[in-house]
C-alpha positions in Angstrom: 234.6 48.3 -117.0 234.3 50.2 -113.8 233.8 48.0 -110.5 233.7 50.8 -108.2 232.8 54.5 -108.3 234.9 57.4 -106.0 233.6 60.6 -105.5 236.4 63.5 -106.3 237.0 66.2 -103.5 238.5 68.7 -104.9 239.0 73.1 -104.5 239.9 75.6 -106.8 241.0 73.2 -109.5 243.2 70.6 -107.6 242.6 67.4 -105.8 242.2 67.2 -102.1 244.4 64.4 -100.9 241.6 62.8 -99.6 240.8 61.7 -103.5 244.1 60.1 -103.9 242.9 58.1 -100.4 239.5 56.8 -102.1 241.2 55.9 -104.8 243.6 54.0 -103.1 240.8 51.9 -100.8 238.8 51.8 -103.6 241.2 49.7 -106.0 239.8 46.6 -103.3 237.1 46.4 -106.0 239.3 46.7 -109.1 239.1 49.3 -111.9 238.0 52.7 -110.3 235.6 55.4 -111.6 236.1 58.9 -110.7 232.6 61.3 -110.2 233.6 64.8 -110.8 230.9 67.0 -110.1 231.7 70.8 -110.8 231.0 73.3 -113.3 232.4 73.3 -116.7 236.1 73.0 -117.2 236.5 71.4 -113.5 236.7 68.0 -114.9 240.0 69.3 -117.8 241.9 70.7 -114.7 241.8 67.4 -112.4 241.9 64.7 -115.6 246.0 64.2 -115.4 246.1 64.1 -111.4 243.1 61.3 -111.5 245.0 59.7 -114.2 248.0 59.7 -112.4 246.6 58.8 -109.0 244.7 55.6 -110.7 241.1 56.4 -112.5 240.5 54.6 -115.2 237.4 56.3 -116.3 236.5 59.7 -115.3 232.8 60.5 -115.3 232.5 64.5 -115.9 229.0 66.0 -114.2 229.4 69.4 -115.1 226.7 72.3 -115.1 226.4 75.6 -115.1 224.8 76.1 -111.3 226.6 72.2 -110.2 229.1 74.7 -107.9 226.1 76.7 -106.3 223.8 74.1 -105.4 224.3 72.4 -102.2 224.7 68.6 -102.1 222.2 67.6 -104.6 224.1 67.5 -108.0 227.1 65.1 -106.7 223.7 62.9 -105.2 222.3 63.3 -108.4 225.4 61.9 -110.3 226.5 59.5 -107.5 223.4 57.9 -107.5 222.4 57.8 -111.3 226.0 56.5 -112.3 226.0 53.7 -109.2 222.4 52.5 -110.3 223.3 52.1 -113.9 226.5 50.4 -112.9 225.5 48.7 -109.8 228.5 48.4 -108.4 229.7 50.1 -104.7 230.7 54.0 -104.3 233.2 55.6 -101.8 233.0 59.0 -100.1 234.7 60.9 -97.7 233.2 60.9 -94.2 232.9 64.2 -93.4 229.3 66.1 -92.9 228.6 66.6 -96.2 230.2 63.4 -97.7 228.0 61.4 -95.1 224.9 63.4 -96.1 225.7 62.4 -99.9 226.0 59.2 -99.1 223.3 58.9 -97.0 220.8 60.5 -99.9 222.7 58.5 -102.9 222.0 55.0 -100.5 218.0 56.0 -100.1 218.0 56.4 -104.1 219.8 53.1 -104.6 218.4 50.9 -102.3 221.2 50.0 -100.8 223.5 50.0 -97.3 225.1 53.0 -96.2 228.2 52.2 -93.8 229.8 55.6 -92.2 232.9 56.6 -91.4 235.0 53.2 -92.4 238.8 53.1 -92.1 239.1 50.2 -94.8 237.6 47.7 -97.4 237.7 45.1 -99.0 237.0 43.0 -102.2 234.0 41.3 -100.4 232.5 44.9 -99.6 233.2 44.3 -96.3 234.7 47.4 -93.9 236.1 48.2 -91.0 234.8 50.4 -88.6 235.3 51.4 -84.7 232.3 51.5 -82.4 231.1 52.1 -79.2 233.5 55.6 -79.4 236.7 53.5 -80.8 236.4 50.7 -77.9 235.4 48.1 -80.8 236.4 47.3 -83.9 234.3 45.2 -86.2 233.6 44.3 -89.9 230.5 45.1 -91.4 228.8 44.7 -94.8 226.3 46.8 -96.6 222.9 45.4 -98.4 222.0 46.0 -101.9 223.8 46.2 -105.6 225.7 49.7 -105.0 226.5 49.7 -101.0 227.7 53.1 -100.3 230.8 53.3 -97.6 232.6 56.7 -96.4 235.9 56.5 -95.9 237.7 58.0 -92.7 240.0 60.6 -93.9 243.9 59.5 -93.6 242.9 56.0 -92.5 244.7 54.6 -96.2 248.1 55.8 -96.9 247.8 57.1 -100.7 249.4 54.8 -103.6 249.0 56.3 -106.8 249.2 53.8 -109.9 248.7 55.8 -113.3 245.5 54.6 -115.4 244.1 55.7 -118.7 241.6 58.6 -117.4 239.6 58.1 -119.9 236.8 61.3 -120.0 233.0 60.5 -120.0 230.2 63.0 -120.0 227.6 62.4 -117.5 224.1 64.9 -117.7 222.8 66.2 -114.5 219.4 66.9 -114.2 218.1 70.9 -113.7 217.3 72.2 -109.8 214.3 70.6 -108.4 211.9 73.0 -106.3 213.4 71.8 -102.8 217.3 72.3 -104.5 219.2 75.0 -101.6 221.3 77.3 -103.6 224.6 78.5 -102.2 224.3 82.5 -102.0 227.6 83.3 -101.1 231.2 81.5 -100.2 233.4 82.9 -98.1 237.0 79.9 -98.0 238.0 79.9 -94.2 241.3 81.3 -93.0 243.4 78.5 -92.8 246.6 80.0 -91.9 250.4 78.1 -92.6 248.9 74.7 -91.1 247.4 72.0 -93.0 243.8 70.9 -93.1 243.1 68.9 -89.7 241.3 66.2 -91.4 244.2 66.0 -94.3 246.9 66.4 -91.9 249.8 63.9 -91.6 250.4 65.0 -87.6 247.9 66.7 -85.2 248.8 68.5 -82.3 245.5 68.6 -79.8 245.1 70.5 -76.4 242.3 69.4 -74.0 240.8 71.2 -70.6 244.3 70.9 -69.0 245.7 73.6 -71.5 243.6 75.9 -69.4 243.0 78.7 -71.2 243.0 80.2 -74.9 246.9 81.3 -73.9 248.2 77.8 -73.4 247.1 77.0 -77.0 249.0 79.8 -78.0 252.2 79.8 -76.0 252.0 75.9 -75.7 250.2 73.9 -77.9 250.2 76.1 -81.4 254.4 76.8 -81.2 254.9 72.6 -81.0 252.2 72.1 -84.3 254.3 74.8 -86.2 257.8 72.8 -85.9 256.4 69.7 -86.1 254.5 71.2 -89.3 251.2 70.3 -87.6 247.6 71.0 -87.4 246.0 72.0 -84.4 243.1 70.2 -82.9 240.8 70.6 -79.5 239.3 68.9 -77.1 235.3 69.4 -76.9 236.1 70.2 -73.7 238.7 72.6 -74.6 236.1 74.2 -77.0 233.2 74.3 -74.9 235.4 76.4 -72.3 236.2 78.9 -75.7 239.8 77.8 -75.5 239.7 77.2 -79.3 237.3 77.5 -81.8 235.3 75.0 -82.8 236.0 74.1 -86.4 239.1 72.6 -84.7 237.4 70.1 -82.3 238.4 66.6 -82.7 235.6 64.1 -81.7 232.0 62.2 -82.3 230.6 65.8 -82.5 233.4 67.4 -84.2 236.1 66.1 -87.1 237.2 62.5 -87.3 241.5 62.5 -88.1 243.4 59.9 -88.4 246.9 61.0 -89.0 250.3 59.3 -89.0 251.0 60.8 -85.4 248.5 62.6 -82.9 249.5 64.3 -80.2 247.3 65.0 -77.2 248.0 67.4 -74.9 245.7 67.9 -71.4 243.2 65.5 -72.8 241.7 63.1 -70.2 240.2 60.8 -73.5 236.6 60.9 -73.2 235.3 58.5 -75.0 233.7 60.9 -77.2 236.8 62.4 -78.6 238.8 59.1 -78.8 236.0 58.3 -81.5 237.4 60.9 -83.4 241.3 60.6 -83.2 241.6 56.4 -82.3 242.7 55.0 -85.7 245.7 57.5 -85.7 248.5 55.4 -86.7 250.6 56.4 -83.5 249.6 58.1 -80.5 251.2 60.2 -78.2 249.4 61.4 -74.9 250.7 63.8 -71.9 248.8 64.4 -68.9 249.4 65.0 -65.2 246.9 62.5 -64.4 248.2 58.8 -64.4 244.5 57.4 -64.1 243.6 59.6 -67.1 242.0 57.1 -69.8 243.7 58.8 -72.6 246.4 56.2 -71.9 244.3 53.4 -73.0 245.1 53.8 -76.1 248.7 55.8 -76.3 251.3 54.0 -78.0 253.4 56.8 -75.9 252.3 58.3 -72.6 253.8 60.9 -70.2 252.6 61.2 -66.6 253.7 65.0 -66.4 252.9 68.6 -66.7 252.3 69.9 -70.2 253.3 72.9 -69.9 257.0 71.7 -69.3 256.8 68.7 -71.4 255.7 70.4 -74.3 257.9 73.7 -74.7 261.0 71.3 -73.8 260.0 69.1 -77.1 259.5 72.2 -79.4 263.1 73.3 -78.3 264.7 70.1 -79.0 262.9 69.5 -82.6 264.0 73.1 -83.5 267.4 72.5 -81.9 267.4 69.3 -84.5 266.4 71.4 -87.8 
């Protein structure tokens, strides 16, 4: 019997480690489902990694236009399966994950809570407020309460279950369906996915200019085997672009170690970055509120602290 339904993130045929993290969280509520939502044959290439990672039954929403529509077949399966089954659902919390669950909570007449770092068996969570000054735990209304998990906040544990394949039928287009034209993947370079990734490097306003992110911040992400993240700040100015801004406004990380770099820590971008499991902040400014919350601060100039670290971590491979 399922007790709580994940939905799968996955591209080009394999899981995004963000899966393995709902699946993890998700095992609060005992036996997991796993939505996969795809055209045909998506659900055959991800069965053994589900298994592996610990779905017990894999619910397979497959059409022929499920990859060209946007949003509304994964609602249309999230919601169907969690109303038949009336038991909780877990999402990622990025835009589109929000907006799914957001839709699948209307449908089910149940609580929505965003952007959660944990749960539990009591469909309680934990979430940060007030831009990560607060911490509370909150419930959701309703049979199926829908939560979205932050990405990294749970370290992934796989334990193998049976996988066991089930159809599920998704209903044809509606009139107000938006159909995906085109798809173009983004250049993503050698560095990982800044919401996936185990370490972010971040540059603020004090990297002052698009340069210092290249000669300063970038060459420290590549040994450390980074991603690289910005500062609204830092985007604003066109120091970076803004796919990489970390923030209330841009993508919430939570990563083993974050690294700030220039950042003053308004309070908008510590919403984004504050459940990082370690924290490591340099700036000139000793007032600078970015401290608040370091696990490690340096009261100096980034631009000699940083190049002397990415000497001595290549000095040590």
């Amino acid at each position: 019997m399922t007790n709580v339904l994940v939905l799968v993130d996955h591209v080009e045929g394999e899981l995004k480690n963000t899966t393995l993290e709902l699946i993890t969280a998700a095992r609060a509520f005992g036996t997991v489902g796993a939505v996969v939502v795809g055209n045909p044959g998506t659900t055959e290439k991800l069965q053994s990694a589900l298994a592996e990672a610990g779905a017990e039954t894999i619910y397979a929403a497959e059409s022929d236009n499920a990859d060209s529509l946007l949003v509304t077949p994964s609602v249309d399966a999230l919601s169907a399966l969690a109303a038949h089954l009336q038991v909780p659902a877990l999402v990622t919390a990025t835009a589109t994950g929000n907006e799914i669950a957001g839709r699948t909570g209307a449908r089910v007449a149940s609580g929505v809570i965003y952007d959660a770092s944990s749960v539990d068996a009591d469909r309680n969570a934990q979430v940060s407020i007030f831009g990560g000054s607060y911490t509370v735990t909150t419930s959701a209304g309703g049979a199926s309460p829908i939560f979205t998990l932050r990405p990294g906040a749970v370290d992934p544990e796989p334990q193998a279950a049976a996988g066991t394949v089930q159809a599920v039928e998704l209903p044809g287009a509606g009139p107000t369906a938006v159909t995906i034209t085109s798809f173009s993947p983004a250049e993503g370079g050698d560095r990982p996915e800044l919401t996936e990734a185990k370490i972010v490097v971040s540059g603020g306003r004090g990297v002052a200019g698009a340069e210092g992110f290249e000669t300063t911040v970038e060459p420290l992400a590549d040994v450390l085997g980074a991603a690289v993240g910005a500062s609204r700040a830092a985007v604003d100015a066109d120091y970076y672009p803004g796919k990489f801004q970390v923030g209330q406004t841009g993508s919430t990380v939570s990563p083993n170690l974050y690294i700030a770099l220039g950042i003053s820590g308004a309070i908008q971008h510590k919403a984004g970055m504050q459940t990082s499991k370690t924290i490591v902040a340099v700036n000139k400014d000793e007032e600078a509120s970015i401290f608040e919350i370091a696990d490690f601060g340096v009261v100096g100039d980034l631009f000699k602290v940083a190049p002397q670290a990415t000497e001595e971590l290549k000095g040590r491979k």
